[in-house]
PLY file of the C-alpha trace (Angstrom):
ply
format ascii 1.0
element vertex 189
property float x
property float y
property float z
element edge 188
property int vertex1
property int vertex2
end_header
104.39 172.04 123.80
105.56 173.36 126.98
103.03 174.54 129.43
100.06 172.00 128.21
99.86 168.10 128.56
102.36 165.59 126.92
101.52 165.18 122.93
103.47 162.05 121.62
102.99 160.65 118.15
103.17 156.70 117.47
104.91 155.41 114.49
103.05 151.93 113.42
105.27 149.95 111.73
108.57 150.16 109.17
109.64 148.94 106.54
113.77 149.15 106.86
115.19 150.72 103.06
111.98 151.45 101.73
110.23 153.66 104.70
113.80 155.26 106.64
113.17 158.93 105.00
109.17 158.77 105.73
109.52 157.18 109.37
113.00 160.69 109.89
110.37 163.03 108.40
107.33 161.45 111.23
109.94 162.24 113.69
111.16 165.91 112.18
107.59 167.17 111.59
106.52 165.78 115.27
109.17 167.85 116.61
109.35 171.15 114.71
105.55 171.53 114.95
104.82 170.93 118.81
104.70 167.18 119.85
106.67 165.97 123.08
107.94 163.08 121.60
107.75 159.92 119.13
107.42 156.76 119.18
109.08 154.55 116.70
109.07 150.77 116.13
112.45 148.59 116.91
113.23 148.82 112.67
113.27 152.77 113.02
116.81 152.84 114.83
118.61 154.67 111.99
115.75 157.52 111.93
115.37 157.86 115.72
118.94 158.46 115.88
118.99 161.20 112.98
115.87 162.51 114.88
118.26 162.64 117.90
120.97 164.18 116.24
119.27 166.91 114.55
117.09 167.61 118.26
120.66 168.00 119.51
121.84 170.11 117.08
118.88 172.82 116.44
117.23 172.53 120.01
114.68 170.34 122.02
113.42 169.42 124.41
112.16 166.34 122.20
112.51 162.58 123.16
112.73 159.65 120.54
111.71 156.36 122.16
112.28 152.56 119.89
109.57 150.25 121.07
109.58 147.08 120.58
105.50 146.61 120.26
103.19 149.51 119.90
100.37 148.33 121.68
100.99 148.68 124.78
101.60 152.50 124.49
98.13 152.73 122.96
96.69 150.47 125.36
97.59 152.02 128.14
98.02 155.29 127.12
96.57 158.08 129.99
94.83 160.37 127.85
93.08 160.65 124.59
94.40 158.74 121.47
94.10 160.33 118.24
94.25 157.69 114.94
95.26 159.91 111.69
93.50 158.07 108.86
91.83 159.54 105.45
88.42 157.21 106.60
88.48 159.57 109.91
85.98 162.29 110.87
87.62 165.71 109.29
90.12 167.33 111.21
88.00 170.36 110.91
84.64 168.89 113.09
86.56 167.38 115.95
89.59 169.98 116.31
87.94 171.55 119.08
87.12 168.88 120.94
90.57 167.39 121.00
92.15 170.67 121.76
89.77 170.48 124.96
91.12 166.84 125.69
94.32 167.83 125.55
93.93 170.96 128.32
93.04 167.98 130.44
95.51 165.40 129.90
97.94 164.05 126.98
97.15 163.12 123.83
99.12 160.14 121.55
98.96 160.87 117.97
99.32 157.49 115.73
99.99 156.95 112.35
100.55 154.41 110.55
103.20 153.01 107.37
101.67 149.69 106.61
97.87 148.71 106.87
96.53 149.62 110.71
94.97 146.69 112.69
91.23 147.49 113.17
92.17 147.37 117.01
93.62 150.55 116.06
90.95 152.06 114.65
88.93 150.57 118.07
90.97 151.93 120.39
91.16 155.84 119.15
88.91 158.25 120.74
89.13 160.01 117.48
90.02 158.59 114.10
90.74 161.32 112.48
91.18 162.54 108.40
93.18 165.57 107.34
90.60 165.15 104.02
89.26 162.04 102.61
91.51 161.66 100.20
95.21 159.20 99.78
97.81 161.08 101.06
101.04 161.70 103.25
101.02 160.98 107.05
103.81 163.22 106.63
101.05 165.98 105.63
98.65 164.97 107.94
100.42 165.02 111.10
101.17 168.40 110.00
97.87 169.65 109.47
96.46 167.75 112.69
99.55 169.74 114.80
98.79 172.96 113.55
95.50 172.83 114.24
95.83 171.48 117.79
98.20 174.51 118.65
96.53 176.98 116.64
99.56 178.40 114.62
101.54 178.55 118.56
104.40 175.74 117.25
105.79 178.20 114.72
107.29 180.44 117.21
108.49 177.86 119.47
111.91 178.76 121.64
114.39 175.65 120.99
116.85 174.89 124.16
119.98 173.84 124.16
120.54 174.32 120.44
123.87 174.33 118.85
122.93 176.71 116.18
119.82 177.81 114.55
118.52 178.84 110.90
118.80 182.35 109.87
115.07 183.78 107.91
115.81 185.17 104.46
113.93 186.23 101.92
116.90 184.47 99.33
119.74 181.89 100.29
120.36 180.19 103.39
122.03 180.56 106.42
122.79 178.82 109.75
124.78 180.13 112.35
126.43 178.93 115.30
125.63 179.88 118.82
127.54 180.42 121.53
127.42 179.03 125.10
125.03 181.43 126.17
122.91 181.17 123.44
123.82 184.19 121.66
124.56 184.13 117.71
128.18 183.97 116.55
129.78 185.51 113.81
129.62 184.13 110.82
128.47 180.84 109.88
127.10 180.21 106.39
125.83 176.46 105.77
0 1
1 2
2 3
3 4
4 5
5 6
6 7
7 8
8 9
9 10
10 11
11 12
12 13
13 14
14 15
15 16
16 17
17 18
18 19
19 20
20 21
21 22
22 23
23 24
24 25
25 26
26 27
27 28
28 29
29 30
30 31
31 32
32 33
33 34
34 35
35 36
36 37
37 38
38 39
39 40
40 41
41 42
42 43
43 44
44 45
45 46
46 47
47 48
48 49
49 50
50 51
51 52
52 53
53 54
54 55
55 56
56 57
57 58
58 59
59 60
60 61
61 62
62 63
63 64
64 65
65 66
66 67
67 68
68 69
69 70
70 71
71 72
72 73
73 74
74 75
75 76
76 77
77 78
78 79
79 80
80 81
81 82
82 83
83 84
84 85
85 86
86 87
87 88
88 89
89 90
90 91
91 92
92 93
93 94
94 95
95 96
96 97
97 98
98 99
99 100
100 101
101 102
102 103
103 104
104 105
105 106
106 107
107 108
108 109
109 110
110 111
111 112
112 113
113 114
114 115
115 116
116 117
117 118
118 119
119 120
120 121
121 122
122 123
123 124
124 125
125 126
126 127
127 128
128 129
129 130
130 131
131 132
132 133
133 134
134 135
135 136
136 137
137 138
138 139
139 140
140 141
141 142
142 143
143 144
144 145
145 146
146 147
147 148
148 149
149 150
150 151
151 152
152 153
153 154
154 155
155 156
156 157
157 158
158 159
159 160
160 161
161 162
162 163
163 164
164 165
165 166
166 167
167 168
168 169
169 170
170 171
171 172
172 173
173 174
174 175
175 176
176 177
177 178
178 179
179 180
180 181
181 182
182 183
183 184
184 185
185 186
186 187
187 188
């Protein structure tokens, strides 16, 4: 988020057909709940470019980068690296200390779709589980976010956003905005 270090989440591996709606949804959640950027592997172009389109339609700033190998980013990655795995510490006992980290430098969140090399596991400063137990990364990276930002990511201020989602207590609505950023009339999706 703006006005701390860099926060980028990794994407290891993809599985083209069976893992394009779980590799979007890395990419959505990173962005809606704080991170900088992702990370996705050379397989993930159709998600990093509906990641794109939706930063360009409901607001940024947010970069999608395709890599062709992962490693490197991990390897020589500035700041703290953050593994999100169910055989990590709990999220709950080292949330502080990464939140510290991160006031010093940036922090690269990874998760993985297919079975993690140990090297992974190695390099992390923190392997970290959102419980012990089988679950989404999906969920995880949410939980993990949340608690790094303490809540701040929900009332984030998109730029450059085409139009933005209306709260309601019943139905939905999404309106346009204008050039200067003001609501239009109308505009029921």
């Amino acid at each position: 988020m703006q006005g701390s270090s860099e926060v980028a989440v990794l994407r290891l591996g993809h599985r083209p057909g069976r893992d394009d709606r779980m590799t979007t949804h890395v990419g959505l959640t990173a962005r809606a709940l704080g991170a900088d950027r992702v990370v996705l592997p050379e397989e993930a172009s159709g998600p990093a470019d509906t990641i794109r389109d939706i930063t360009g339609r409901f607001g940024g700033p947010f970069e999608v980068e395709v890599r062709e190998d992962w490693r490197p980013v991990i390897r020589d990655w500035p700041g703290v690296v953050v593994h999100l795995t169910m055989y990590g510490l709990p999220v709950q006992a080292v949330e502080a200390d990464v939140r510290a980290d991160h006031r010093d430098g940036p922090v690269l969140v990874v998760l993985g779709a297919e079975k993690v090399p140990f090297e992974v596991y190695d390099r992390a400063d923190y392997n970290v589980g959102v419980t012990n137990q089988p679950h989404s990364e999906i969920a995880g990276l949410a939980v993990f976010l949340d608690r790094l930002f303490e809540g701040r990511e929900l009332d984030r201020e998109w730029e450059d956003a085409d139009r933005r989602v209306v709260p309601k207590g019943t139905g939905k609505q999404v309106v346009p905005l204008d050039e200067e950023g003001g609501d239009e009339a109308g505009g029921t999706e």
